[in-house]
C-alpha positions in Angstrom: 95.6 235.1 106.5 93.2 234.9 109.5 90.1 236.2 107.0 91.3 233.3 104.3 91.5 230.9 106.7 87.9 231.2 107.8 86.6 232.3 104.1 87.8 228.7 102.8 86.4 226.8 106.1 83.3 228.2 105.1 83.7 227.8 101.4 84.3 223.8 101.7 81.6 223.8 103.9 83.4 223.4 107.2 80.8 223.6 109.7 82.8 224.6 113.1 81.0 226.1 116.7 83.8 229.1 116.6 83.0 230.2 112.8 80.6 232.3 114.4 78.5 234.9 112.6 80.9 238.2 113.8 83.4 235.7 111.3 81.0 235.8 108.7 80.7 239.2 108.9 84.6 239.9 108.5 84.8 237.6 105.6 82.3 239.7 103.9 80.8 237.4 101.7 79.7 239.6 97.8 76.3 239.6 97.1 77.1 238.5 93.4 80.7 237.7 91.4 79.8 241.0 89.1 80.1 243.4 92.4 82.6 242.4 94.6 82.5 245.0 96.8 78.4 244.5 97.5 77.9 242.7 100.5 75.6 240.1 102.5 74.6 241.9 105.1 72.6 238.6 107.5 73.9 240.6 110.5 71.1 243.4 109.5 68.6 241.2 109.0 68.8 238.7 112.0 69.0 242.6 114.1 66.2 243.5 112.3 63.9 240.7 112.7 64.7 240.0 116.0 63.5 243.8 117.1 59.9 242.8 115.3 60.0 239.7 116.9 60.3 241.6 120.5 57.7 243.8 119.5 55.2 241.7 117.8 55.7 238.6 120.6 54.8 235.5 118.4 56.6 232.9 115.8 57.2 234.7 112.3 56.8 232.9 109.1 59.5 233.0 106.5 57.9 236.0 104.4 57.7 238.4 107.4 61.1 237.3 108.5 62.5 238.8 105.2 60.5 241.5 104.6 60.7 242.7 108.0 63.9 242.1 108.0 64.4 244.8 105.1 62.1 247.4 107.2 63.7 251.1 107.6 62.5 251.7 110.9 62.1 248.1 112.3 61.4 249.7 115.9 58.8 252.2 114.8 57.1 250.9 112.0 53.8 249.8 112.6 52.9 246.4 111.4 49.6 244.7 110.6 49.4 242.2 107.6 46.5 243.2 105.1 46.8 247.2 106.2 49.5 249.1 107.0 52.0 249.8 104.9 55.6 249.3 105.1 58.5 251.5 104.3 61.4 249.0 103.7 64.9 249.0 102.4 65.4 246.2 98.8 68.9 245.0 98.5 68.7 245.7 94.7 67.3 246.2 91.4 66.2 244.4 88.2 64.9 245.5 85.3 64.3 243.7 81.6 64.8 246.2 78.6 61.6 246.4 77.4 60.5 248.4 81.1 63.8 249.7 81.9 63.7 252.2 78.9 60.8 253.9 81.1 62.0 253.4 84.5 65.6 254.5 83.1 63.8 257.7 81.5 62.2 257.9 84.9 65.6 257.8 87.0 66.7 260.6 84.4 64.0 262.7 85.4 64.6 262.9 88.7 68.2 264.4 88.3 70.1 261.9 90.6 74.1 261.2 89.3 73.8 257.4 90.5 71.7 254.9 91.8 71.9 254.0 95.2 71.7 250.0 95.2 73.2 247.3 92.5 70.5 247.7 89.7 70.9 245.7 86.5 69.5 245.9 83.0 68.6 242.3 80.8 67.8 242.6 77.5 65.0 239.7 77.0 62.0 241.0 76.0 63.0 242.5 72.4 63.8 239.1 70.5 61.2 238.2 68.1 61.3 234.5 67.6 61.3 234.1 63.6 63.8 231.6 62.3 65.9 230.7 65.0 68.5 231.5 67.9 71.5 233.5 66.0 69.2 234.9 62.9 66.4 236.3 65.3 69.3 237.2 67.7 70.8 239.4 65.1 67.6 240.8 63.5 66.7 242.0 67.0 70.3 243.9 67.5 69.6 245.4 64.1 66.1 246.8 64.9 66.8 248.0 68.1 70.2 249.5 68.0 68.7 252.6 69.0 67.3 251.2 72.1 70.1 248.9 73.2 72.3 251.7 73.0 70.3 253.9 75.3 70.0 251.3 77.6 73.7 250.9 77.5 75.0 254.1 78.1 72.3 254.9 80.5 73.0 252.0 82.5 77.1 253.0 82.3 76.3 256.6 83.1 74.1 255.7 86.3 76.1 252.6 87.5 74.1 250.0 86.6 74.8 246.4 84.8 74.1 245.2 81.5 73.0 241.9 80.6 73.6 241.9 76.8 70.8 241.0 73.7 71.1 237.1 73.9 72.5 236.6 77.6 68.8 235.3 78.8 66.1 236.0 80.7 65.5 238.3 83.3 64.3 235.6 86.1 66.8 232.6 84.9 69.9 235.6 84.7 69.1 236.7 88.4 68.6 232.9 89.6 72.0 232.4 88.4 73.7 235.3 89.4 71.4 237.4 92.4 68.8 235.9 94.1 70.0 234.3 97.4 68.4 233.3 100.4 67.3 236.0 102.5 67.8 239.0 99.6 64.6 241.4 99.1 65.0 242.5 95.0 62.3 244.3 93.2 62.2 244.0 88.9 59.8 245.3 86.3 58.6 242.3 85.6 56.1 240.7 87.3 57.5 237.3 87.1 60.0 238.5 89.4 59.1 235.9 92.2 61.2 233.4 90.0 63.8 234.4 92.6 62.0 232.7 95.7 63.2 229.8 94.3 66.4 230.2 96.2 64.5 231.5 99.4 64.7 235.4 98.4 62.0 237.8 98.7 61.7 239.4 94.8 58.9 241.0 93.9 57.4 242.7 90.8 56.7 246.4 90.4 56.3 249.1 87.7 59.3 251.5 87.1 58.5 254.2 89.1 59.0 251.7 92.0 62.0 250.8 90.9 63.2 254.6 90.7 62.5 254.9 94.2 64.8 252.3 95.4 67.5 253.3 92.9 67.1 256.6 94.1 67.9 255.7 97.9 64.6 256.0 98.9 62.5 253.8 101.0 60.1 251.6 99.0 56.4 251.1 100.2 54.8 248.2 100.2 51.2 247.5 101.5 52.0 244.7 104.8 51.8 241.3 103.3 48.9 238.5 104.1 51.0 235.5 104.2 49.0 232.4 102.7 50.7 229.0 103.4 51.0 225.8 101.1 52.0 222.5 103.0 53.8 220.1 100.4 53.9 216.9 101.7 54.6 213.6 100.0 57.1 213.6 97.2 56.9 214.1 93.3 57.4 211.1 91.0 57.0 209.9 87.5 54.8 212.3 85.2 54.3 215.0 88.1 56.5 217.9 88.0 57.0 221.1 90.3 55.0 223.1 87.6 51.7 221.0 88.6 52.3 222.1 92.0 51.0 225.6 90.6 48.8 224.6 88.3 46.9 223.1 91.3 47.6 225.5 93.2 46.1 228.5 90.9 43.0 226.3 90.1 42.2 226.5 93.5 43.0 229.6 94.3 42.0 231.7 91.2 43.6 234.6 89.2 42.8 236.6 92.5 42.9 234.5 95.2 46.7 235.7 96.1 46.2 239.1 96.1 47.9 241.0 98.5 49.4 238.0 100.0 53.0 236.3 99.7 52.7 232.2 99.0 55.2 230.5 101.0 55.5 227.1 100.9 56.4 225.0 103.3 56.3 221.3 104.7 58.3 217.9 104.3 57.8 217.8 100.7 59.7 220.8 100.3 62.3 218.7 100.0 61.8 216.4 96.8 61.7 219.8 94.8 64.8 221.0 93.0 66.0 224.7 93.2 64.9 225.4 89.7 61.5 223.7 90.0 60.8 225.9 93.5 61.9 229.0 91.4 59.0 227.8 88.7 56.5 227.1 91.6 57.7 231.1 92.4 57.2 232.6 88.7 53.7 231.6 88.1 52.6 232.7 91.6 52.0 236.0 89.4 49.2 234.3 87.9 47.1 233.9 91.1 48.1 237.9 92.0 50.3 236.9 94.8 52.9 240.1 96.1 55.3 237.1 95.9 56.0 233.3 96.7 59.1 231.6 98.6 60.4 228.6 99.5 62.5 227.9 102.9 66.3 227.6 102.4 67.4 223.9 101.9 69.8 221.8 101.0 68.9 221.6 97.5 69.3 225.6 97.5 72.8 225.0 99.0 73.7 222.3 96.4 72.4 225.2 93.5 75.0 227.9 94.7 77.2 225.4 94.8 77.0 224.5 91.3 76.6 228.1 90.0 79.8 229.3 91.7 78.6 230.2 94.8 79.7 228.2 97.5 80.0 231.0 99.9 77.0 232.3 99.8 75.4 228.7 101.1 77.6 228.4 103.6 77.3 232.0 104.7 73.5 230.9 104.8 74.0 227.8 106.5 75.4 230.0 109.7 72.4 232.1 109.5 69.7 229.1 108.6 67.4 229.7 111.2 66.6 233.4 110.1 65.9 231.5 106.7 63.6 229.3 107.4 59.6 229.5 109.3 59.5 229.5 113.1 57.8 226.9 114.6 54.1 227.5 115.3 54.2 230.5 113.1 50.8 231.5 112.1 49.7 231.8 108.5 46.3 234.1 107.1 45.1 230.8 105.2 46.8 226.7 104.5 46.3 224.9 102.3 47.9 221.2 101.7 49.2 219.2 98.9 49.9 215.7 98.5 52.9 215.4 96.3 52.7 211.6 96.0 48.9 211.9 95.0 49.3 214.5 92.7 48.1 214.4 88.9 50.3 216.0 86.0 48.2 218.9 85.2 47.1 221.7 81.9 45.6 224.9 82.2 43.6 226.7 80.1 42.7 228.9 77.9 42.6 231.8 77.9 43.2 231.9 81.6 45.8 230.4 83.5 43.5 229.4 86.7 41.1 226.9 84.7 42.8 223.7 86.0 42.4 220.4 84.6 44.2 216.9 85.2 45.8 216.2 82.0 44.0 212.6 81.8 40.6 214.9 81.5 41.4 217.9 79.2 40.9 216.2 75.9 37.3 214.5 77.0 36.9 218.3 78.6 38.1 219.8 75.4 35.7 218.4 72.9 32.6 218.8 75.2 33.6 223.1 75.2 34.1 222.7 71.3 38.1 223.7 72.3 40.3 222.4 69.2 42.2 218.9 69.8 44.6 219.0 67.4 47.9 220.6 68.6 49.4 222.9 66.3 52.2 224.1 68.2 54.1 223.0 71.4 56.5 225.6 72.9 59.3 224.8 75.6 61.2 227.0 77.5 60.4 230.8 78.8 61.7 232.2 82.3 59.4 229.7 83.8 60.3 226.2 83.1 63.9 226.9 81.1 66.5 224.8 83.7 68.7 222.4 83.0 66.8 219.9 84.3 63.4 220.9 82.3 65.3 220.5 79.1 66.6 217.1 80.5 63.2 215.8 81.3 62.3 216.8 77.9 65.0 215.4 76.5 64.2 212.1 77.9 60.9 212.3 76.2 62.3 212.8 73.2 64.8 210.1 72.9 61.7 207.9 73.3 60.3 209.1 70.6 63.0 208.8 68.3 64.2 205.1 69.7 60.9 204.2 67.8 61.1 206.3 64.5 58.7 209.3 65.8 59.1 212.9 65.6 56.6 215.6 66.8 53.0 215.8 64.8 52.6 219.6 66.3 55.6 222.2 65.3 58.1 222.1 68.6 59.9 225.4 69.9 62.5 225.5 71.9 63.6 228.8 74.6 66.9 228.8 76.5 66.3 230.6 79.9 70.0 231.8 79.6 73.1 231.7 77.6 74.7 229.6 80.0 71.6 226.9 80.0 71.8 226.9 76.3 75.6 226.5 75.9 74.9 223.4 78.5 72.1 221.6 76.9 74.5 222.0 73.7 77.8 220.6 75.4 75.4 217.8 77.0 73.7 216.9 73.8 69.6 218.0 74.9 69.5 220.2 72.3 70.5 218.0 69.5 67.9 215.7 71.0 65.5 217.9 70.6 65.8 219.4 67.2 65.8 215.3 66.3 62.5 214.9 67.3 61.6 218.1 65.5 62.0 221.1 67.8 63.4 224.5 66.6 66.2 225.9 69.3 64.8 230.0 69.5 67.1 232.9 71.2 67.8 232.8 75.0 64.6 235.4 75.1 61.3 235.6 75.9 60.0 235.0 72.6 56.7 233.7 72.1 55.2 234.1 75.8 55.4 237.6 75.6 54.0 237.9 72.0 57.1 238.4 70.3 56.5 235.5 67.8 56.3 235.9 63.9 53.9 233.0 63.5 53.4 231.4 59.9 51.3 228.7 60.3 47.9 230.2 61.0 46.3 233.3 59.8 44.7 235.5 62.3 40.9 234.5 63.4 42.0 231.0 62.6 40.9 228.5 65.5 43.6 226.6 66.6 45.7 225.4 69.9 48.8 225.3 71.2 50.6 224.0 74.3 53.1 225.8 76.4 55.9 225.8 79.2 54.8 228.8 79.7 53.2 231.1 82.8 50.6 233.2 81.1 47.8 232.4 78.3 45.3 235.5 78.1 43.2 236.0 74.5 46.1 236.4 72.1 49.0 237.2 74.5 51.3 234.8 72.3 50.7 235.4 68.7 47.7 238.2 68.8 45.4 235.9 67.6 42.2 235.5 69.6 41.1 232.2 68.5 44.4 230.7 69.6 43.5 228.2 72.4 46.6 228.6 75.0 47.5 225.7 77.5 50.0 226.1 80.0 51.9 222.9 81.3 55.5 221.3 82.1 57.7 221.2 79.5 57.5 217.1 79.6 53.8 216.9 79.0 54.6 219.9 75.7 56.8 217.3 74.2 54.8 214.3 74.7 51.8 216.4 73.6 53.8 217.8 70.4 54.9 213.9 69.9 51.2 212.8 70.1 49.7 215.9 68.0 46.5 216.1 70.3 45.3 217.2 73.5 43.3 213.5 73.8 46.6 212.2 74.5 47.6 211.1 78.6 51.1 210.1 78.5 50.3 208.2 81.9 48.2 205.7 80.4 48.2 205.9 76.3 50.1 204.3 73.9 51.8 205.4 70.6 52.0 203.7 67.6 56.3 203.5 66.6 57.7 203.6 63.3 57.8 199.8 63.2 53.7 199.4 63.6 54.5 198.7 67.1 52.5 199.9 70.2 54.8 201.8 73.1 54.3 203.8 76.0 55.9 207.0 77.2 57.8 205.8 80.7 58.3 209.1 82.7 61.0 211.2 81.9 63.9 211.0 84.5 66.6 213.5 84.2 69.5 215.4 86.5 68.5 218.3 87.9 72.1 220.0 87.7 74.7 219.0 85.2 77.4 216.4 86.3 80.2 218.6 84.7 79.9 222.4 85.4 77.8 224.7 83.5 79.5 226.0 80.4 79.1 229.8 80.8 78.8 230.1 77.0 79.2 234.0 75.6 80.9 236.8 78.0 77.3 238.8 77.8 77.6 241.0 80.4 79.0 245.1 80.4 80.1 245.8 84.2 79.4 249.9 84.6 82.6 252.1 85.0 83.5 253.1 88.6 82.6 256.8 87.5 80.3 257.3 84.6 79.7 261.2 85.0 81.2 261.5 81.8 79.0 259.3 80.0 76.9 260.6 77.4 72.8 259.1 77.0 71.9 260.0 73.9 67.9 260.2 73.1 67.0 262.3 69.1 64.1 264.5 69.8 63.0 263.0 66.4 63.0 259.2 67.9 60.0 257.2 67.2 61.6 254.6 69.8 62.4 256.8 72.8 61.1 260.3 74.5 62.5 261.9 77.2 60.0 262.4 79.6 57.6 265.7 80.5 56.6 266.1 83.9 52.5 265.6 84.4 50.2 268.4 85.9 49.8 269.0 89.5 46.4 268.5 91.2 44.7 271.9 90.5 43.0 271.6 94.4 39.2 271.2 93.3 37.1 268.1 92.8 37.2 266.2 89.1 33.8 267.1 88.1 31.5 266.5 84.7 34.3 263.7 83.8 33.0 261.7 80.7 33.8 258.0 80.7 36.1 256.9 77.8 35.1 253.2 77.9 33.3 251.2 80.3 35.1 247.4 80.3 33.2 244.4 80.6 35.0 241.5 82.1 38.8 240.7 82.2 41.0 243.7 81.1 44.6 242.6 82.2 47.4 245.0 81.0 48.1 243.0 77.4 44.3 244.4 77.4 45.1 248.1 78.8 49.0 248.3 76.5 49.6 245.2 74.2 52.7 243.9 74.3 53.8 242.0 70.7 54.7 244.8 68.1 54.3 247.6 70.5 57.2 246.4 72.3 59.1 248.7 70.4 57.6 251.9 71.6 58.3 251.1 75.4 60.3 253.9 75.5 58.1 256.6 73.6 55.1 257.8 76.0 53.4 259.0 73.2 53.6 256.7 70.5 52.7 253.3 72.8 49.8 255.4 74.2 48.1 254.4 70.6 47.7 251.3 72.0 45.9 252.3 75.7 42.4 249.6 76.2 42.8 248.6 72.4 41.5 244.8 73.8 39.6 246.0 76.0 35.9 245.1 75.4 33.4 247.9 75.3 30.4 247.1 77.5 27.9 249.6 75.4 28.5 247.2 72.1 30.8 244.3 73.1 33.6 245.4 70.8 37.0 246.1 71.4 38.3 249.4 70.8 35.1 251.1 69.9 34.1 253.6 71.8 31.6 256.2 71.3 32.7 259.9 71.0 30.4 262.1 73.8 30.9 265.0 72.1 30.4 264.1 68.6 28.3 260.8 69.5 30.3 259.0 66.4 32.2 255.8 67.3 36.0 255.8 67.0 38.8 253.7 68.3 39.6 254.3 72.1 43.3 256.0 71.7 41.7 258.4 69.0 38.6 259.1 71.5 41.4 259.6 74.3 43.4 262.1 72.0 40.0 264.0 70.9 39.1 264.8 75.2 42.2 265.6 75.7 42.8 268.2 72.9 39.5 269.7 74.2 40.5 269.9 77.7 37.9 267.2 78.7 38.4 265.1 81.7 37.8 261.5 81.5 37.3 258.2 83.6 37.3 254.0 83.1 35.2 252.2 84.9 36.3 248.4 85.2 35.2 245.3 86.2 36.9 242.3 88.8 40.7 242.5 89.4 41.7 245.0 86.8 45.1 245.2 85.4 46.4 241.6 86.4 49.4 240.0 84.7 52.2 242.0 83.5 53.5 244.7 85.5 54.3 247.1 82.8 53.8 250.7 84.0 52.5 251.6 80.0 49.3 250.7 81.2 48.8 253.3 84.1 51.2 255.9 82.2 49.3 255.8 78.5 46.0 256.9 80.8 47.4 259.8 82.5 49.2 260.9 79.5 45.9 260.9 77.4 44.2 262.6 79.9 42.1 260.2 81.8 42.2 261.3 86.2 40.3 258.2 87.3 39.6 254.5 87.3 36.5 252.9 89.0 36.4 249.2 89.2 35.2 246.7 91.5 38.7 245.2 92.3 42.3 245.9 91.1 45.1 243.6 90.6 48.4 244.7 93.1 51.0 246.2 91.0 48.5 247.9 88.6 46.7 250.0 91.5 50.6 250.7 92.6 51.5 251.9 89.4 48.4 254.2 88.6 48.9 255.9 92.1 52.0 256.2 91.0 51.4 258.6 87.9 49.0 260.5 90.0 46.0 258.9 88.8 43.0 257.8 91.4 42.2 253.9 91.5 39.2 253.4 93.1 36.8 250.8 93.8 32.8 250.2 94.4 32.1 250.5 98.2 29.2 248.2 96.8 30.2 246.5 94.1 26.8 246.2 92.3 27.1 249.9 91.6 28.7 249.1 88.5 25.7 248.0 87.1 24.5 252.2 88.0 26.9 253.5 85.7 26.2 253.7 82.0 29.0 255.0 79.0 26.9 258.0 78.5 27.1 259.3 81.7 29.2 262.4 83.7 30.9 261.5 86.6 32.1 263.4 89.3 34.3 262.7 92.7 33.7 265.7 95.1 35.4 265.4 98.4 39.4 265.8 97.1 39.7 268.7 99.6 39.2 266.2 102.5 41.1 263.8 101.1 42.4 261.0 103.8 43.4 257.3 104.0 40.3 255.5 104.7 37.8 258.2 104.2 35.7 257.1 101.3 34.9 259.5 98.1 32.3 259.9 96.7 31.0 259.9 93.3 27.5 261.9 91.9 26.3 260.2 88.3 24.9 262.3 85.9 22.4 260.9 83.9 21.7 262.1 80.4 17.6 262.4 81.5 19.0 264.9 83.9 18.6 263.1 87.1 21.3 261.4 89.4 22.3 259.6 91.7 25.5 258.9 94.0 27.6 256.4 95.3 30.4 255.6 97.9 33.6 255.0 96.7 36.5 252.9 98.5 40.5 253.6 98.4 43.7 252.2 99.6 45.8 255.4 99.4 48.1 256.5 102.4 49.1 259.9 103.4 52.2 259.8 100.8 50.6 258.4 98.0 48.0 261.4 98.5 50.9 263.2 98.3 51.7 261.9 94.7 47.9 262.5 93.5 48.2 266.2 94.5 51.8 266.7 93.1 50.7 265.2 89.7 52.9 261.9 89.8 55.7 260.3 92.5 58.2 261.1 90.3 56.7 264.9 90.7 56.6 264.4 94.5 60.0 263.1 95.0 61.4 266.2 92.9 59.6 268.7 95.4 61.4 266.4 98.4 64.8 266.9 96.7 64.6 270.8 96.1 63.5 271.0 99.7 66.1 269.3 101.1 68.6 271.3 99.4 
């Protein structure tokens, strides 16, 4: 009676001086309704940071509160942002289905019965948008049956939840259901930091990362920079929390976060809801940030509160001040932003730092020769999906219609969730916006992953298209690469769509009504929570049994879809020498360059067949063409998975040497694993992106970079590399690298690396996976 007593006070928000943490702590307050018996644990954390604190003797910012907070040794571990790594201890798992077939495959591998912390399983990423929500919903059950069951029974056999084909997206499932203030979660997916949004710590990583955690092991992380953005002023009218973003990637640059966490901070905090913090989070990806978080506030609390958890605010009202920045806390770089001064904003294309004011982009667009005319507008994806972005679209809309318009462009619409589109229904958005012209698409990923049948252009056709969404690299949403990509909030798609061009500024211009009648756009006003409750829509969720040893996980050995997975080779002890180089890459190569994503989705769980795809977009310095690559040995060109196979059947070593931040975006593992199973041992570049250098230590492959990085220009496709000094191997202790020349002279060259003494250990046992086995058969 005494625990109910104090678990209502604190669910109705009774703040009393005796409801004291210890309180807290005997209420035990459940991480997430779909694990009861997982637990808050705020007493750890405030323990935790408040040892650091002692040692370190200064004011910590939010970020380093959390993460070292979640540190496995908080006494002992040594701490310096920018270089040492930590050993810390997540709070749980996610993974989306199209990378938890490998990191599932992984986990099998490494013979463990269960995983160690709540791990879940969202099916998202295998929905192609074709007709529309139900149709493409049940075309995408039908095609990947196969995969959908493995997932299942994998996830029932191991312990771990599953988030049904058509229950969302990854980022708006855990924003509903997991992320909290003060939790550290790690997905494969690299929009992961959707999650700060509600003042968590959630970070992307490739599988193998994720296996570690699952398998109760302590996850390493390189210490955090900790960049700070001060919002001050407030948003109004056109402006939107995804300009906040926008602006903030055109100043910082594709790279410019790298190896840092981006919390925000300031009185203008304040005037951003949960859901439009959690977008300000997602597309922190897209400047390379580890991460980005906002400070808990009352517009977190009033969140929970509407998504059915009460508790959990008030549970983080008694620990606030562990949740928030500490006053005079010192940050590696600020920078400030006037909310009430700033401009709705469009990036693009083809990259999603090239900021421009929307008031600019269509005098800016016909000056590059970009194409005005708006063929497409798309709204939704896991970053600007909530309630109240398809309200502020909505309001648009009506508009529109009030004077006899519908869109010029084609409209798409993306539910984040089951639960956001069975609330825009009941609240009458949707039907709003299928009025004005839009197409309602699967609570899925759709289009901004690639996983979009498009019928309006053919392929090489110029064209544009606005998005809602995060990402807009050459061809990433329909594979064509004349397809002009613009990222922007959902309100400026729909008055874009509604206008038909990019020359249109929704602040200023008029539209001509049905009537012959001049109007202007006001600016969309809309709630950012629903007055009613959300309607849950569909039960889309399979809780795993309490014991699931029984469970069978079926994979055919004659499965084009899935492979169970081979262990690689071990370091054989000597230096790599006489390696050829399989393609040098001119300029960007993110991971849709390195694996594509759009129809070889399918083979995410089949190491072989998606390695058909490895550097296919990648563009070959020798003759500027992607995928064409000359053969060494037979001198003919071929494409670069055939070249791959060809060195690889004749035992031939091979290397790729890159150019500035290498494998940003996506944090698919495919991209390090197709390498190492093709037999490539190295990649050279002059800068990697965070998770991509993670994942190809990871599979026991050597990411290094120029010590000078105009030695790139040294290296030619037709030479022989070798890296001599693997004996001697250290952290910090450069390699180096001796060029062979075809003429028979050579030259060499200092190489830089960020490995530490255990992820030398996972070169020289062939993969982490490899090295964690050798741990286990020690220890028993």
């Amino acid at each position: 009676l005494l625990l109910s007593f104090f678990q209502h006070a604190l669910n109705s928000g009774v703040r009393r001086y005796h409801v004291a943490p210890v309180l807290c702590q005997r209420a035990k307050v459940a991480m997430s309704h779909f694990e009861p018996n997982e637990y808050i644990n705020y007493e750890k954390l405030e323990k935790n940071i408040n040892i650091v604190r002692k040692r370190l003797d200064r004011p910590l910012t939010l970020s380093e509160k959390i993460v070292y907070g979640h540190l496995d040794d908080p006494a002992k571990q040594e701490i310096e942002r920018g270089k040492t790594y930590l050993r810390l201890r997540p709070d749980r798992v996610a993974m989306q289905d199209a990378t938890a077939q490998m990191a599932m495959l992984q986990f099998i591998s490494s013979g463990l019965p269960k995983v160690a912390v709540p791990s879940t399983i969202h099916c998202d990423h295998l929905i192609e948008a074709q007709l529309g929500g139900e149709k493409d919903l049940q075309r995408a059950k039908d095609i990947n049956q196969e995969v959908y069951n493995f997932l299942s029974t994998a996830g029932a056999k191991y312990g771990v939840g599953f988030w049904k084909p058509g229950s969302g997206i990854i980022h708006q499932i855990i924003l509903e259901n997991y992320s909290y203030p003060g939790v550290m979660l790690i997905g494969t997916d690299s929009h992961t930091p959707n999650g700060g949004g509600l003042g968590g710590i959630c970070i992307g990583v490739g599988g193998a990362d994720a296996v570690d955690v699952m398998a109760g092991i302590p996850w390493e992380l390189k210490c955090p920079k900790v960049i700070g953005v001060k919002l001050t002023g407030k948003l109004s009218g056109w402006t939107s929390p995804k300009d906040v973003i926008l602006k903030v990637a055109g100043i910082l640059t594709v790279k410019g976060g790298t190896g840092a966490i981006i919390e925000y901070h300031g009185p203008g905090v304040d005037s951003i809801s949960c859901t439009g913090m959690a977008t300000i989070c997602n597309m922190g990806a897209e400047i390379g940030a580890t991460t980005s978080i906002f400070p808990y506030n009352e517009r977190m609390k009033k969140y929970l509160g509407k998504t059915g958890r009460s508790d959990i605010a008030a549970l983080a009202d008694e620990f606030k001040q562990h949740l928030v920045p500490d006053s005079g806390c010192q940050y590696d770089q600020v920078i400030e932003i006037n909310l009430s001064e700033l401009k709705p904003h469009i990036n693009g294309p083809f990259t999603p730092d090239l900021a421009h004011p929307v008031s600019d982009i269509g005098a800016v667009a016909e000056k590059e020769g970009w194409p005005v005319d708006i063929r497409v507008g798309l709204i939704g994806s896991c970053t600007n999906s909530s309630y109240e972005d398809m309200g502020r679209s909505a309001a648009v809309a009506k508009q529109a219609l009030a004077h006899g318009l519908k869109c010029k462009s084609k409209f798409t619409i993306t539910p984040g969730s089951e639960q956001i589109r069975a609330t825009i229904e009941r609240d009458g958005y949707a039907k709003v916006l299928r009025e004005v012209g839009g197409l309602v698409l699967a609570n899925a990923c759709g289009p901004c992953i690639g996983q979009w049948d498009r019928k309006d252009i053919k392929k090489g056709e110029k064209n544009t298209i606005v998005t809602s969404y995060n990402r807009n690299f050459t061809g990433r949403n329909d594979a064509n690469p004349e397809t002009h990509a613009f990222v922007t909030s959902p309100e400026i798609v729909t008055a874009l769509s509604i206008a038909g061009t990019l020359k249109f500024n929704p602040e200023t211009d008029y539209l001509t009504g049905a009537d012959g009648k001049k109007f202007k756009l006001e600016a969309p006003d809309a709630d950012e929570l629903p007055k009613l409750e959300f309607d849950p829509g569909q039960d889309t969720y399979q809780y795993p049994p309490k014991d699931g040893s029984g469970q069978h996980v079926d994979v055919s050995p004659t499965s084009q879809r899935l492979q169970l997975l081979e262990p690689f080779d071990k370091w054989d002890g000597k230096d790599l020498e006489d390696m050829l180089i399989l393609i040098k890459v001119k300029g960007k190569c993110t991971t849709d360059h390195i694996s594509a994503a759009g129809p070889w989705l399918k083979f995410r769980g089949h190491l072989d067949n998606i390695s058909n795809n490895l550097l296919i977009g990648a563009i070959n310095i020798e003759n500027g063409k992607a995928n064409s690559v000359r053969n060494a040995l037979t001198q003919e060109f071929g494409p670069v998975p055939d070249t791959a196979r060809y060195y690889k059947k004749m035992g031939v070593k091979w290397a790729v040497i890159g150019d500035e931040n290498y494998g940003e975006g996506s944090s698919r593992e495919h991209a390090a694993l197709e390498p190492r199973h093709l037999g490539g041992r190295v990649i050279i570049t002059k800068s990697f992106a965070r998770i991509h250098e993670t994942n190809l230590k990871k599979q026991g492959l050597l990411p290094l970079t120029f010590a000078d990085p105009a030695d790139y220009n040294k290296i030619h496709p037709v030479d022989k590399l070798s890296i001599v000094g693997l004996k001697d191997f250290a952290p910090g202790k450069p390699l180096k690298c001796i060029i062979k020349h075809p003429n028979g002279s050579q030259e060499t060259i200092m190489l830089n690396h960020t490995f530490n003494e255990s992820q030398i250990e996972w070169f020289q046992a062939g993969s982490a996976l490899n090295r964690m086995k050798e741990l286990q058969q020690k220890s028993s």
